[in-house]
N, C-alpha and C positions, 0 to 999 in steps of 0.2 A: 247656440250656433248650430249643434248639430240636430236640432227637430227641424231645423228651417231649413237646411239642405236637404234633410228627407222628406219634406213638400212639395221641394220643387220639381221633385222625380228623382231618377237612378242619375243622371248626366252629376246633376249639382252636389247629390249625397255622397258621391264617388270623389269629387272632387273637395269638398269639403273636409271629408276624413283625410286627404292624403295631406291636406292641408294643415289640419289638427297634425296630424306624426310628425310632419317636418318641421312643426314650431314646438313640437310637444316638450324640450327640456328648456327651455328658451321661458314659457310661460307659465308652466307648470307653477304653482304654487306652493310655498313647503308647508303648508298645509296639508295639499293632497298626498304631496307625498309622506308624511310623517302617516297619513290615514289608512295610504295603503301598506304600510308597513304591517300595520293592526290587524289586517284584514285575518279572518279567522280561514282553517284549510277548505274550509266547506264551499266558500263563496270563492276561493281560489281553484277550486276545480270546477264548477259552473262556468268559469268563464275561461277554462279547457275546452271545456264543450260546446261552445259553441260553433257554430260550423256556418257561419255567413259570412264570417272576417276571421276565417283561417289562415289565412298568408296574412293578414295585420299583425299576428301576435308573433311573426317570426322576425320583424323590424329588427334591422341586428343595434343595435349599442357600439359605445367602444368598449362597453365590455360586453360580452353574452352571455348572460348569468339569471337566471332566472329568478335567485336571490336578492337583486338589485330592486333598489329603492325607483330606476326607470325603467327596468322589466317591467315590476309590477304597476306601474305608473300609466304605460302602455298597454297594460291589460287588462286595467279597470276602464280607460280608453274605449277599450274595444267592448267589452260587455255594455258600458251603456248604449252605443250605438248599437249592437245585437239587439239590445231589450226595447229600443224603440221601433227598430223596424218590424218586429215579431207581434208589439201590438197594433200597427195600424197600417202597415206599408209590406208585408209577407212577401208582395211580387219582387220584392227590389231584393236583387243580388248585386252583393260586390264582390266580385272577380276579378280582385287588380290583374295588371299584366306583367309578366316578367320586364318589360320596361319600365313602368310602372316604377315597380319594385327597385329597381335600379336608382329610378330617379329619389324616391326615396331616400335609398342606402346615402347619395351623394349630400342628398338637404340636410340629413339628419347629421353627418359628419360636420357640414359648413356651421349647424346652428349651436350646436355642444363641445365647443374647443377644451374645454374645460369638463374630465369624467367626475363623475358621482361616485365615493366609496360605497363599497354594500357593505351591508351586515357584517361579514364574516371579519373585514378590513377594520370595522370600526372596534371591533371587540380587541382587535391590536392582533391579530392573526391574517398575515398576509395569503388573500387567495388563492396566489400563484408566485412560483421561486422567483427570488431575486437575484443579481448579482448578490452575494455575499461580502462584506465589508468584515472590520476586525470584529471578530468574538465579542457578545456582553460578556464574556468571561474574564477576557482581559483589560480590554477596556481603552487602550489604546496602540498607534502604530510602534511607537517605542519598544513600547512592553511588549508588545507579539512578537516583534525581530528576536528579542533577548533572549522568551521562550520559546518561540522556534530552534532557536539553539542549543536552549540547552538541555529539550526535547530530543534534538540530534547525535546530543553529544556521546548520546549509548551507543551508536551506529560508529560514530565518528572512534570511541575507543575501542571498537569490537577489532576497525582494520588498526588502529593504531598500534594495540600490542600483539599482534600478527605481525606488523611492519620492520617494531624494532628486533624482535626474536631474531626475524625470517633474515633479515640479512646480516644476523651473528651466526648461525648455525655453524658455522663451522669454529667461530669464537667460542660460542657454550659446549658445542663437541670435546674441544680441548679443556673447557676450564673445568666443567663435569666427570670428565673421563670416559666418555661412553662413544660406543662404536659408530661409526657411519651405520650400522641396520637400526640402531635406537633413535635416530633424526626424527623420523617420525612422530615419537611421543612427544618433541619439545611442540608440537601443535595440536597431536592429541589428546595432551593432559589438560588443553584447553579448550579444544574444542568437544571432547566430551559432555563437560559437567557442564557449558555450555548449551550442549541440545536439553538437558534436564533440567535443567533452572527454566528454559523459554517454557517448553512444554506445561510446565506447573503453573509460572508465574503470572504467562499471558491471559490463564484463568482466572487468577487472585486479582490480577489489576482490574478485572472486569467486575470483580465482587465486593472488592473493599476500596476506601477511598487510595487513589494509587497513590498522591502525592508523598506518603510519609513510606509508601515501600519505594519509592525513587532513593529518596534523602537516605535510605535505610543500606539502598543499595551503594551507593557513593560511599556513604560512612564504610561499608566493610571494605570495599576495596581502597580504599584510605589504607586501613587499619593492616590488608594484607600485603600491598607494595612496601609499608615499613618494613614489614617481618621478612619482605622478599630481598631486601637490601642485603641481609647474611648469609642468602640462599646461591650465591654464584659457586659455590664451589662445591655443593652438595647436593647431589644430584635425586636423594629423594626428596626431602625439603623444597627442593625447585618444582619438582611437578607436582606439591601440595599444594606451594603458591602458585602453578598455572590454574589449578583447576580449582581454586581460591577466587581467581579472578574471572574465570569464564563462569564462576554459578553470577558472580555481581555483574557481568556483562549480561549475561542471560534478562535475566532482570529486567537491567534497564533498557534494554531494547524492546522488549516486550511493553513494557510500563508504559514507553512514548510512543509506540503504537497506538495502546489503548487511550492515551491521553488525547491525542491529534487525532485519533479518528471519532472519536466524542467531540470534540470541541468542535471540529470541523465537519460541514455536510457534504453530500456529493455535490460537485460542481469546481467553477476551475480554480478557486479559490485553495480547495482541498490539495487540485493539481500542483499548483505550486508548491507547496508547502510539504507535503512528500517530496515530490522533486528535488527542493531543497534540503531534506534531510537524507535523501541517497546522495547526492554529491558529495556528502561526508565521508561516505564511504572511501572513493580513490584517493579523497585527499589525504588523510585518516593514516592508508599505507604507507602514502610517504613520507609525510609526516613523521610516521614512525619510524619510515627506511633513516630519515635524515637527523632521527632524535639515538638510534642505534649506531647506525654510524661513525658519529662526533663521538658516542662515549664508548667504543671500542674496547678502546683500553684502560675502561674503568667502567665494566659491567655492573658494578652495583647499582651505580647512578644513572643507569636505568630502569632500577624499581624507585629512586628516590626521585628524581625527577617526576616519578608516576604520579608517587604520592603526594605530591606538590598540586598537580592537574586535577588528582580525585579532591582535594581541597576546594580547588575554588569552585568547582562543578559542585560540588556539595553545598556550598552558601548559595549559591544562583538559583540552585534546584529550590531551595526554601524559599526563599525568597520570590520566586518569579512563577512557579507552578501552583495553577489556581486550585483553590480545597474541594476537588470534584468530589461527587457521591455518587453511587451506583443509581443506575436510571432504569425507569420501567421504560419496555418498547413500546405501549401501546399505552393509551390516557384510560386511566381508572383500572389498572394491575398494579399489583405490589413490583418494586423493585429486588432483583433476584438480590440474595445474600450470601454471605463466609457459609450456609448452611446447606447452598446447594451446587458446592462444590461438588467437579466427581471424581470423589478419592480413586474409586475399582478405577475408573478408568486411567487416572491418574498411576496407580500401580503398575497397570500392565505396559504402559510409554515408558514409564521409568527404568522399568527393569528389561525391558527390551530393548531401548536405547544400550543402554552399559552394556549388554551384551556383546548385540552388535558391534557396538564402536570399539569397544575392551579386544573380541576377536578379531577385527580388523586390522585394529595400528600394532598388536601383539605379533598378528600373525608374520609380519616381514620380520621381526624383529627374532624369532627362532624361527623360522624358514616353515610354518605352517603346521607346526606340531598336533596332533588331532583334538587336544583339547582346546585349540582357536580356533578348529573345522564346527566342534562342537557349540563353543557357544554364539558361532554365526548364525547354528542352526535355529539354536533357542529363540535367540534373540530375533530371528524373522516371526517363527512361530506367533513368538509373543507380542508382535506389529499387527501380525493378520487378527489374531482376535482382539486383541485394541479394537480395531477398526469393527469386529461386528459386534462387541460390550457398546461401541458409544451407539448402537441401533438401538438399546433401548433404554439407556438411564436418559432422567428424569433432564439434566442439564451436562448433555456433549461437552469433553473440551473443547474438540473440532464439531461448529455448529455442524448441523446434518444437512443446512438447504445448501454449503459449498457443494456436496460431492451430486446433487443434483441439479446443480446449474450448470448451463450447457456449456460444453468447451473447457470446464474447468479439470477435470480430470488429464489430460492431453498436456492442459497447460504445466501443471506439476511435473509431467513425467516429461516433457520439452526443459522445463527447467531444472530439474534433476542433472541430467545428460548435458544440458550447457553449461550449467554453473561448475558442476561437480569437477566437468573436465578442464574448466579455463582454471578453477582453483588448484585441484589438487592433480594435475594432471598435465600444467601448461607452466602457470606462473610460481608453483616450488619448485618448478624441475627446470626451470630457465632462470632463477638465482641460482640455482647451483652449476649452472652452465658458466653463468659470470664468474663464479668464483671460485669455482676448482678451473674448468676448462681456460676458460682467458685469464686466471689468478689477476681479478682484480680486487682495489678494497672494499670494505664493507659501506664505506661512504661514498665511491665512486659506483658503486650499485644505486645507495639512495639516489645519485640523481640522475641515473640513467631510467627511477622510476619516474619521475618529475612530469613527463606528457601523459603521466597515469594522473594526474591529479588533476589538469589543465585539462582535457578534454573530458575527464570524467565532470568536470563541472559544464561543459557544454551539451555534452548529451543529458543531462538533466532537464536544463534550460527548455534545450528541443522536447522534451517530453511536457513542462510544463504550458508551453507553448501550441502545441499538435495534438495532446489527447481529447480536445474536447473538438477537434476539426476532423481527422482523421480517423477511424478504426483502429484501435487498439494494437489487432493481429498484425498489423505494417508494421508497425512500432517494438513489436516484440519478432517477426521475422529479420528486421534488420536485426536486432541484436544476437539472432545466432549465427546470421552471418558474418558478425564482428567477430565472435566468437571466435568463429574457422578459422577468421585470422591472421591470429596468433601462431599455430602450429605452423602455418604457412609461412611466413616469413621466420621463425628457426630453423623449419626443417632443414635449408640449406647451407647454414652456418658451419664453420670452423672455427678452428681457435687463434685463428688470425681475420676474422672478420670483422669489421670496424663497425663500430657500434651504429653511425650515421648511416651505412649502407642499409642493413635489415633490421636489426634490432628498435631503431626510434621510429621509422616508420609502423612495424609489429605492434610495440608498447603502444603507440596512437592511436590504432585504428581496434586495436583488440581492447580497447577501454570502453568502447560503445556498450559491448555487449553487457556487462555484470548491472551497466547505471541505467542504461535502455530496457532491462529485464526486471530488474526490481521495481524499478517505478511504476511500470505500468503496471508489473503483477500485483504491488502492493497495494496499488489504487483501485484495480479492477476487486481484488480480493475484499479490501472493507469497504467498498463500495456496495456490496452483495451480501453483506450480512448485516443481522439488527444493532443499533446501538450498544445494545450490552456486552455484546460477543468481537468487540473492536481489537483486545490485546489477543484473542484467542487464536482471532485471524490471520494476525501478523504475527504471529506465533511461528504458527504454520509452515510463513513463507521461510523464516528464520531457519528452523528445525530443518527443515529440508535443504539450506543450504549449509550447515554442519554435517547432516547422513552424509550428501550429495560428496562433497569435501573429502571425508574421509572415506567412504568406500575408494571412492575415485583415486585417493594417492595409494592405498592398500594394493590396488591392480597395477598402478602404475609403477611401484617399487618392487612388484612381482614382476612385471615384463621386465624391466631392466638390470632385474639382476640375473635374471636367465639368460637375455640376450648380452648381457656386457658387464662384467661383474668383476674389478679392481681386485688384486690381491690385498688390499685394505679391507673390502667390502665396500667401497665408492664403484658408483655406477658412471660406465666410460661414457665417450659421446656418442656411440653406435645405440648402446638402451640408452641415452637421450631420446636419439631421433625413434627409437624403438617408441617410447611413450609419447613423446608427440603425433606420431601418425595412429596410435589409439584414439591421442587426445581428437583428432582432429575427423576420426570415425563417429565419434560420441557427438562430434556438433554438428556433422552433415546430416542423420539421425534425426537430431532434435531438430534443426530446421524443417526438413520433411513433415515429422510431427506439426510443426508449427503451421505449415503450408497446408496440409489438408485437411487438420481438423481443432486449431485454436482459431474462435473466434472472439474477440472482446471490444462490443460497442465503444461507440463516440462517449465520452461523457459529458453528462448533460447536470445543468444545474438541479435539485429536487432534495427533500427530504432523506431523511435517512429510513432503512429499509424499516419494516414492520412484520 
């Protein structure tokens, strides 16, 4: 067909070939095509070069892949009619015309309803991201619900036993025996060992198969809410068992980072399923506001109750988490191992951590004595060179491409400054508002947390729903404006203001902030690093919100005991409002930061980094 339209001149040959493309999948034989699969690279670049039917070889497909079985089908196409005009017919150009061309593109769509797999597809490697469905890991929608859960559940007990403490404090004050300036430690003998355990562990989970350090970490905190059952009345023994508990939270938080950000790839898939595991968080508090509360007046059975929870999370966690093994980032590397942990650098976070946090929660606690001035010092010291030790060991705890992706530096220190101040700066100094200032109980606290749990599940939702529509940075600037407030609706409180008037509005709208700031950081965060470095990452975000935490109540319990300072050592409502209007400097700040220099794309379905 095609030597006969090049006989009959340029008019017929011109028409002939446009005629040949627009039937070209339609008639094609799978012969030829199986032929030109074969075709060796030498004969596939000759008929590159050809330069008579230039615009034939750009014929788009429904797909555009050069690899394609009717790419190359069209370009063996083309070189035959090149090689017969070159032997006998030289004068004849074909010059389709950009209409041409068009009419083309439209035949070719009517005659191919139906596209052709390439290569790449048929090997069982898809070309291009899909929507994501459930994990071959798991294997079904069941089974992912249950391990999404119980995935979550490290997050879910990290606010949990915050929850039940935080609205005893003034129950374990008394049953303890320790002063109003000693409050502090009942959250920093947890949230210490807490920053030490993420720091290490989110590394191990990346090295070793995490599943049996999950189950490992469950079993101890089992093992420690037993022994905490005889600890209500002994006030070292109590902060053994906090910081018992905060290494086995550490852990698990870390551990189901790295599990869910392996299992899962970027895309919205991922979105959700973070999403869903931050919502854990507000509910988590209350939860525990409402599990402290009811046992009041029988403090033990709130470690035994614990231990009941660390129980069945222990059997689910065996049971439902799949036997991962550490993964190379790239096809044909070894997968990193236990061997290239990095201890130096591991040393210098450890010991910096305790520092810091040791002088911080100390320091209210003897009014700033120089040896808490001291090991503030150390302990920063020994942060900044952390930070320039991971510049050359062989495998970072904190991968090295975060601190040079763009926007991310800004981001930490916006989240620093908002977390730090809504936690340790807003919402423990507004329990103790409730309950010293309004003398309400420890259960009528728990539900006046209650729109912390309800809205903190709907600002997830909105995150799972908008990050892959929206910019990131809107998503994380509203949340420090959630943030503000909080401050804002106490600052004007008394001890006779009804909790309906400012308090349930504040608790509502100041819930956005911590669910709308984790999710997106956490997603932006292991979205941006390799496969292997998934607990390392959400590590990160962890540690930061423990510093963030306790630096932040450390200033907060210094402003208020300067400004308003009880002959108990309880801080009046004047240092209330005194640290709320800090609090509330810290998040106008961080939104600034937020506004002019956090920026973090749409997410988009794709691969994991490399």
């Amino acid at each position: 067909m095609a030597p006969t339209a090049v006989n009959d001149g340029a008019k017929g040959s011109t028409q002939a070939i446009y005629e040949m493309g627009s039937t070209a999948t339609s008639t094609m034989s799978l012969s030829t095509m199986a032929e030109s699969t074969r075709r060796n690279s030498n004969e596939l670049g000759s008929m590159q070069d050809s330069q008579d039917v230039t615009e034939l070889h750009r014929i788009p497909t429904t797909r555009t892949r050069r690899g394609s079985h009717m790419g190359e089908a069209l370009e063996n196409l083309a070189s035959t009619l090149s090689h017969a005009q070159h032997e006998g017919h030289s004068e004849l150009e074909v010059v389709p015309s950009r209409r041409s061309e068009r009419s083309i593109r439209r035949s070719f769509r009517k005659s191919s309803p139906v596209r052709m797999p390439d290569l790449t597809e048929e090997g069982g490697f898809p070309s291009e991201p899909q929507y994501q469905g459930v994990p071959p890991e798991i294997g079904s929608f069941t089974a992912e619900v249950i391990f999404v859960f119980v995935c979550s559940a490290g997050l879910l007990l990290f606010s949990f036993l915050l929850g039940d403490i935080t609205v005893n404090q003034e129950e374990f004050k008394r049953s303890l025996g320790i002063s109003n300036s000693e409050l502090p430690w009942i959250l920093g003998a947890y949230t210490t060992p807490l920053s030490l355990s993420v720091v290490i562990s989110g590394s191990l989970s990346d090295l070793a198969p995490p599943k049996m350090i999950m189950v490992g970490a469950f079993a101890w905190l089992l093992v420690w809410n037993i022994v905490g059952v005889f600890s209500t009345e002994k006030a070292i023994l109590f902060y053994i068992i906090r910081a018992m508990q905060g290494l086995a939270i550490g852990v698990l938080v870390s551990g189901s980072m790295s599990i869910l950000g392996r299992v899962y790839k970027p895309g919205r898939r991922k979105n959700q399923v973070f999403s869903a595991m931050s919502a854990t968080a507000p509910f988590g508090f209350w939860l525990g506001g409402i599990q402290g509360g009811a046992l009041k007046a029988h403090l033990e059975w709130i470690f035994g109750s614990n231990a009941i929870l660390s129980g069945v999370c222990l059997v689910a966690a065996y049971m439902t988490i799949p036997p991962l093994r550490p993964v190379a980032d790239t096809v044909g590397t070894d997968a990193p191992t236990i061997r290239d942990f990095d201890f130096i650098g591991a040393g210098f976070a450890v010991t910096g951590c305790i520092c810091l946090l040791f002088g911080l929660t100390q320091g209210s606690v003897v009014q700033w004595s120089p040896y808490t001035y001291s090991l503030v010092v150390v302990g920063i010291l020994l942060l900044i060179a952390f930070f320039f030790v991971e510049r050359w060991v062989p495998r970072p705890l904190i991968p090295n491409r975060l601190w040079n992706t763009k926007g991310f530096t800004p981001l930490m220190v916006a989240y620093f400054l908002g977390y730090g101040a809504f936690s340790g700066a807003w919402q423990f100094y507004a329990v103790q508002f409730w309950l010293r200032i309004q003398n309400h109980e420890p259960l009528t606290v728990a539900l006046y947390l209650l729109p912390n749990a309800i809205v903190g599940v709907l600002a997830t939702w909105v995150v799972s729903k908008t990050l892959h529509v929206v910019p990131g940075h809107f998503i994380y600037l509203t949340a420090m404006f959630a943030f503000a407030l909080g401050p804002v609706f106490f600052l004007p409180q008394t001890s006779g203001t009804t909790y309906w008037a400012l308090s349930f509005p504040g608790i509502a709208l100041v819930t956005f902030g911590p669910d709308l700031s984790f999710a997106a950081a956490s997603i932006y965060i292991t979205s941006n690093v390799r496969r292997s470095y998934q607990g390392s990452a959400g590590s990160l975000l962890v540690t930061m919100q423990n510093l963030s935490s306790a630096v932040m109540t450390a200033v907060a319990d210094a402003i208020g005991t300067r400004v308003d300072r009880g002959p108990s050592g309880d801080i009046g409502l004047e240092g209330l409002r005194a640290i709320w209007w800090f609090a509330l400097a810290c998040e106008v700040v961080a939104g600034c930061i937020t506004l002019f220099w956090v920026r973090i794309p749409k997410e988009e379905e794709k691969e994991h980094v490399t």
